[in-house]
C-alpha positions in Angstrom: -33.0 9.9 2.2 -29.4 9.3 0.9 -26.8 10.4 2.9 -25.3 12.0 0.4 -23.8 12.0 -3.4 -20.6 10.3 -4.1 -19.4 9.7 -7.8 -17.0 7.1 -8.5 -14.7 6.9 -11.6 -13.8 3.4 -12.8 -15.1 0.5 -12.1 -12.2 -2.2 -11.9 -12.7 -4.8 -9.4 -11.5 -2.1 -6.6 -13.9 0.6 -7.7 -16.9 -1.6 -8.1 -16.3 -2.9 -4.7 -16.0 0.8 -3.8 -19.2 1.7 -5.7 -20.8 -1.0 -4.1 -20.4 -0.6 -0.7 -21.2 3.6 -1.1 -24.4 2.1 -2.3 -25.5 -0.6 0.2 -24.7 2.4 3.1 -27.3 4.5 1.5 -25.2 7.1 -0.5 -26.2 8.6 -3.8 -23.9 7.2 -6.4 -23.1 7.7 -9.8 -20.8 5.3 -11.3 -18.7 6.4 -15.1 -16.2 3.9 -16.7 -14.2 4.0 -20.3 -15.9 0.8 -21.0 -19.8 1.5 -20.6 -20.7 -2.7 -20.3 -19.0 -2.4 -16.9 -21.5 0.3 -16.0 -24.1 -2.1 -16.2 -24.3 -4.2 -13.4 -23.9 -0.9 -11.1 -27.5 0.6 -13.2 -29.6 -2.2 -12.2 -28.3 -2.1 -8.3 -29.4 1.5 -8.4 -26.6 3.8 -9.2 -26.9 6.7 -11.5 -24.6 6.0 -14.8 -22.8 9.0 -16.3 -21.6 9.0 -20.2 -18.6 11.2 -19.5 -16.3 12.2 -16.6 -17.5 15.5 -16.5 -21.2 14.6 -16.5 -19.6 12.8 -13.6 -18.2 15.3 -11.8 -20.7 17.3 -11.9 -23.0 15.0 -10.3 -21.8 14.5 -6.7 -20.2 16.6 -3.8 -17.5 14.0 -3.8 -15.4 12.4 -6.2 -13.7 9.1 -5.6 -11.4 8.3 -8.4 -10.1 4.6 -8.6 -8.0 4.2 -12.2 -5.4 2.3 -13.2 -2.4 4.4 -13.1 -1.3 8.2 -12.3 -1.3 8.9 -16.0 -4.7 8.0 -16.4 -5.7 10.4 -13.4 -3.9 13.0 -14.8 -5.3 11.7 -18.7 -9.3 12.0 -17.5 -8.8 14.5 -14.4 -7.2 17.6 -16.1 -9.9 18.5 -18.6 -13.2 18.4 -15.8 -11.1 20.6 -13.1 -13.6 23.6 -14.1 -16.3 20.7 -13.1 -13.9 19.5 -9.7 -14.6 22.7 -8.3 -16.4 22.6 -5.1 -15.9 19.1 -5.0 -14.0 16.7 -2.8 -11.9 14.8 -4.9 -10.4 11.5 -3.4 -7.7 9.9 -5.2 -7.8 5.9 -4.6 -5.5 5.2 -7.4 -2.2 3.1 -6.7 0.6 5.5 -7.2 4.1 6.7 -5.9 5.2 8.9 -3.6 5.8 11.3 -6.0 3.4 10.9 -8.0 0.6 11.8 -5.5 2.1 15.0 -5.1 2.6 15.9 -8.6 -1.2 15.8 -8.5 -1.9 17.2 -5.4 0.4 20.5 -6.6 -1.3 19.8 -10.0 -5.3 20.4 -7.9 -3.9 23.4 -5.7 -3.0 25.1 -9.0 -6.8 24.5 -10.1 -8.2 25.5 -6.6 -9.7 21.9 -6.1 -9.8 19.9 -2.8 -7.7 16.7 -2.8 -7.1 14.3 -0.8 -4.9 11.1 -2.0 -5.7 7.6 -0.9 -4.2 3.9 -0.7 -5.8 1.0 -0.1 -4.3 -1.8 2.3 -6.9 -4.5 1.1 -8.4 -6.4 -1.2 -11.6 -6.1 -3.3 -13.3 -8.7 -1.1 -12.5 -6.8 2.1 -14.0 -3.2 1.5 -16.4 -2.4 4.0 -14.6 -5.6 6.7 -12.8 -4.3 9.7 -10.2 -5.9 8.0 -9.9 -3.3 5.5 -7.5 -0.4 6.1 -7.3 3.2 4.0 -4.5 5.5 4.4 -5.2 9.0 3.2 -3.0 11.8 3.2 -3.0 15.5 1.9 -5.7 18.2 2.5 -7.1 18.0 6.0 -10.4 19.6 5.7 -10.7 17.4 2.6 -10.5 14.6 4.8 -12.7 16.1 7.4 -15.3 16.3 4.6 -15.4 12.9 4.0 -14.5 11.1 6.6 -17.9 9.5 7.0 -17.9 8.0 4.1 -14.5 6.7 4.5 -15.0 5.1 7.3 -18.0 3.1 5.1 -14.9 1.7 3.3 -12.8 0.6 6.0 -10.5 1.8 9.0 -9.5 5.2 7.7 -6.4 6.8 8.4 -5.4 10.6 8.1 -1.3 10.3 7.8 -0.8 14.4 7.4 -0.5 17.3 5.2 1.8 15.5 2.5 -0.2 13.8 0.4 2.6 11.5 -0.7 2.6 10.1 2.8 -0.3 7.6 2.6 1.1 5.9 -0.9 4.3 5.7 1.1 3.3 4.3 3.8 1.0 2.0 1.7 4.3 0.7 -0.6 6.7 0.4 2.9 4.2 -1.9 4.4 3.8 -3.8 0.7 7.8 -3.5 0.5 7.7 -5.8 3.9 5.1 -7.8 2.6 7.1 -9.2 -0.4 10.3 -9.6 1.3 8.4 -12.0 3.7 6.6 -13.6 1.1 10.3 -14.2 -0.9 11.4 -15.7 2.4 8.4 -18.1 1.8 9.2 -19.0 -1.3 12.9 -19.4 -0.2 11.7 -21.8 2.2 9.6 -23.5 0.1 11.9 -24.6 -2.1 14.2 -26.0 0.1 12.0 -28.2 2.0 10.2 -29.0 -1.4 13.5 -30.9 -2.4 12.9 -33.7 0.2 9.2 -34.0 -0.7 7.6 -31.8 1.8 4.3 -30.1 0.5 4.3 -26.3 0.0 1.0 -26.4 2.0 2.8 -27.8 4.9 5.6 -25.6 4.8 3.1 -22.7 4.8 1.5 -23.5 7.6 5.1 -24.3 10.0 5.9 -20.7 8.6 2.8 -19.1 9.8 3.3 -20.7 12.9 7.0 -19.9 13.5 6.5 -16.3 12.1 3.3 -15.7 14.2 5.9 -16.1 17.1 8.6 -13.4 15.9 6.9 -10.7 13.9 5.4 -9.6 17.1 9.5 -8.7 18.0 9.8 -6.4 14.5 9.1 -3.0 16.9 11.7 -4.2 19.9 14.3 -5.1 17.4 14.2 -2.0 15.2 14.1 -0.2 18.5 17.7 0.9 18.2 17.2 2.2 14.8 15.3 5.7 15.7 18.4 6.6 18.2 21.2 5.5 15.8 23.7 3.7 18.2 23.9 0.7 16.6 27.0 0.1 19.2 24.8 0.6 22.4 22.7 -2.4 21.5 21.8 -5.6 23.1 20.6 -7.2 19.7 22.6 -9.8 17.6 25.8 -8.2 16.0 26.6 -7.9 12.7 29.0 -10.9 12.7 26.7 -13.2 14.8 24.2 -12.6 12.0 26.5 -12.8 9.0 27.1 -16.6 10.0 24.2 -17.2 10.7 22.9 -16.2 7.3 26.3 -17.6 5.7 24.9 -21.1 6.9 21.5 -20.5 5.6 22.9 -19.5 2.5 24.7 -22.8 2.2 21.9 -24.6 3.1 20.0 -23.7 0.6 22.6 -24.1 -1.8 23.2 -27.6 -0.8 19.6 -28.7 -1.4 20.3 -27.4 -5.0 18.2 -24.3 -4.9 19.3 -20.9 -4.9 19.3 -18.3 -2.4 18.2 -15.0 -3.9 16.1 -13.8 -1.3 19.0 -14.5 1.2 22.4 -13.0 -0.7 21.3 -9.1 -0.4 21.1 -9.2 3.3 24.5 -11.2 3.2 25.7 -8.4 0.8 24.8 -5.6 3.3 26.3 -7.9 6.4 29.4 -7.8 4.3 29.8 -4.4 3.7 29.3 -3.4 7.5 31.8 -5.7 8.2 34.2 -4.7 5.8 34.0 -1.2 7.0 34.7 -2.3 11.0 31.1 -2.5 12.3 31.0 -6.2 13.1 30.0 -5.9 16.4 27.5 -3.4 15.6 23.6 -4.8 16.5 22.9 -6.1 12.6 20.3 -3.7 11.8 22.7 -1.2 11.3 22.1 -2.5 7.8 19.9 -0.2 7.4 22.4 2.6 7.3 23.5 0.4 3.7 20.0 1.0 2.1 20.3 5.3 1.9 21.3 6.6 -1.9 24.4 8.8 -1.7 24.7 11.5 -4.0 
């Protein structure tokens, strides 16, 4: 007996993974797509195909929706909300802050139950303990479908606001390319005496597989705000310290883009007589003023 019926709407490479591993756990699924040849594959495996997003909607108790954008939630979502009703929606589409709440407000005007998703994984890794989900928004939406959440990966409820799981998704993603600039940074300069961007790889994977496990105890002061009470590396320590990276870089003829923001934002604590404030008072530099 299934364990139930989930309908999944688009079939990219994230939502067939999706639609495959709802499947292979023994749920009832019915796949729709706006190119039909991608049904395909998903008809002989077993799942039910649907000919238009309302056929379905209408043919599950949840509703995953895995598009390419927020306009194209909003594009195929708005005219099926009389068929939504009743149904757990589940929004698994990349999108803003913002965004996911402009369509949560836009489902509480329709009386539907929505909960918005983001994905911390790859394709490939759906159904892995490797793969994490972040979900935010209605709680007894969440509750709902939990079980077949957790088919997808380690699922996490972040709270009410349902723009707090695509935040929290594009902070960690933030981090992500800011370390993988600093690889390409350093890259580039030891590429200039020959060394192989393999190698380089793997002394940085070694070297930061040391330090990232310091990120919590060095943003510790951040959360109190006394950037002054600090034991950490001051502001001035690091600005040389960067200032010689800087040059570094510059002398093995490549630039140093990744590196002249933070040096921006040393500068401008020190300019303003915070110096011997702990350096991640740079923070403080990255807040929009009205």
């Amino acid at each position: 007996m299934p364990k139930g019926t989930i309908s999944i709407l688009g079939l990219g490479a994230m939502g067939s993974a999706i639609a495959d591993r709802l499947r292979g756990t023994g749920y009832d699924t019915t796949v729709w797509n706006r190119t039909p040849a991608r049904t395909e594959p998903h008809r002989a495996a077993g799942s039910n195909v649907a000919a238009t997003v309302a056929e379905a909607a209408a043919a599950s108790d949840i509703v995953f929706v895995v598009l390419l954008d927020h306009a194209s939630v909003r594009e195929h979502l708005e005219p099926v909300a009389a068929e939504l009703k009743g149904k757990v929606v589940v929004n698994l589409t990349t999108t803003t802050p913002n965004e996911a709440r402009d369509t949560a407000a836009w489902a509480a005007e329709q009386g539907l139950t929505y909960l918005d998703g983001a994905i911390m994984a790859v394709p490939a890794m759906i159904g892995t303990p490797a793969s994490l989900l972040l979900y935010s928004g209605d709680e007894n939406a969440y509750a709902i479908a939990k079980t077949a959440l957790e088919t997808l990966g380690t699922a996490e409820f972040e709270g009410a606001d349902a723009g707090l799981a695509s935040l929290k998704d594009m902070a960690l993603l933030t981090a992500m390319y800011a370390m993988f600039g600093g690889v390409l940074q350093a890259v580039a300069m030891m590429r200039t005496v020959g060394a192989p961007a393999a190698q380089t790889a793997r002394d940085i994977v070694a070297w930061l597989g040391a330090v990232v496990p310091l990120a919590e105890l060095t943003v510790a002061v951040v959360d109190g705000g006394d950037y002054d009470a600090g034991a950490g590396q001051s502001v001035d320590f690091t600005r040389a310290a960067v200032a010689s990276l800087i040059t570094a870089a510059r002398e093995q003829g490549t630039g140093a883009d990744f590196l002249e923001p933070l040096m921006k934002h040393l500068d401008e604590r020190a300019a303003t007589g915070r110096g011997n404030a702990d350096w991640v008072s740079v923070i403080e530099q990255l807040k929009i003023t009205a």
